[in-house]
C-alpha angles and dihedrals in degrees: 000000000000121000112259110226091260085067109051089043089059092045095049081045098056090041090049079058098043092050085048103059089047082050079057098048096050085045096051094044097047087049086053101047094040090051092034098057086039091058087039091055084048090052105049086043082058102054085036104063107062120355099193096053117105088204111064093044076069101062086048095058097050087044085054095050089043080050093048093045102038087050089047087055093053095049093054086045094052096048093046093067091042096056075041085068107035081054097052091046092049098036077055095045082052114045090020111044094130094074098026088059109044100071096224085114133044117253114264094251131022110269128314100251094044094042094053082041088055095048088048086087100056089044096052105047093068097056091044091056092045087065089053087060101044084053095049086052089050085053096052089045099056094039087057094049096042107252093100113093099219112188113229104212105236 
């Protein structure tokens, strides 16, 4: 059975959305790793400075909880594209399983398997920065209380 016109319109138009939303992903991560590593190497210029200045751990600690915040933004951002497209595959597969089934077109996204392998990565960076951060705070904590060796450049 061949695709009438109607069908393949409305598959060109689910996989435009679909390409779109991992536009979106890539978008969102490299926004969050270019502003991410920008706010760490302030950070470490911060606590670098001048060690003994109050002021300036601070500044540090501001620049930790922007970093936190700005990381826990992206995370909800990326996730949200990626629920986007598990939406838009299933909403197709539903109103649309005459054409999803047949096999005359390609699914919308790679296999299941590979496709929730592939959105492990941008999944994934935010957390690990998060943990970048917690341990910068850590850091911070322990600095102001004492326990942290700072080296004082001679």
């Amino acid at each position: 059975m061949a695709l009438d016109a109607d069908q393949v319109r409305t598959y060109e138009v689910f996989r435009k959305r679909i390409v779109d939303e991992d536009n979106l992903i890539h978008a969102r991560v490299m926004w969050l790793i270019i502003s991410e590593s920008m706010l760490i190497a302030l950070f470490g210029a911060l606590i670098s400075i001048s060690p003994s200045n109050f002021y300036y751990r601070g500044l540090g600690v501001v620049v930790d909880l922007a970093g936190i915040l700005i990381t826990a933004l992206g995370f909800f951002a990326i996730r949200a594209a990626q629920f986007e497209i598990k939406y838009i595959v299933r909403f197709y597969k539903e109103k649309h399983s005459d054409v999803a089934n047949d096999g005359l077109v390609p699914a919308l996204t790679g296999q299941d398997a590979n496709h929730k392998i592939g959105h492990l990565v941008p999944y994934s960076i935010p957390i690990i920065i998060a943990v970048v951060w917690v341990m910068c705070i850590l850091f911070i904590v322990a600095w102001l209380t004492g326990m942290a060796i700072v080296f004082k450049p001679s």
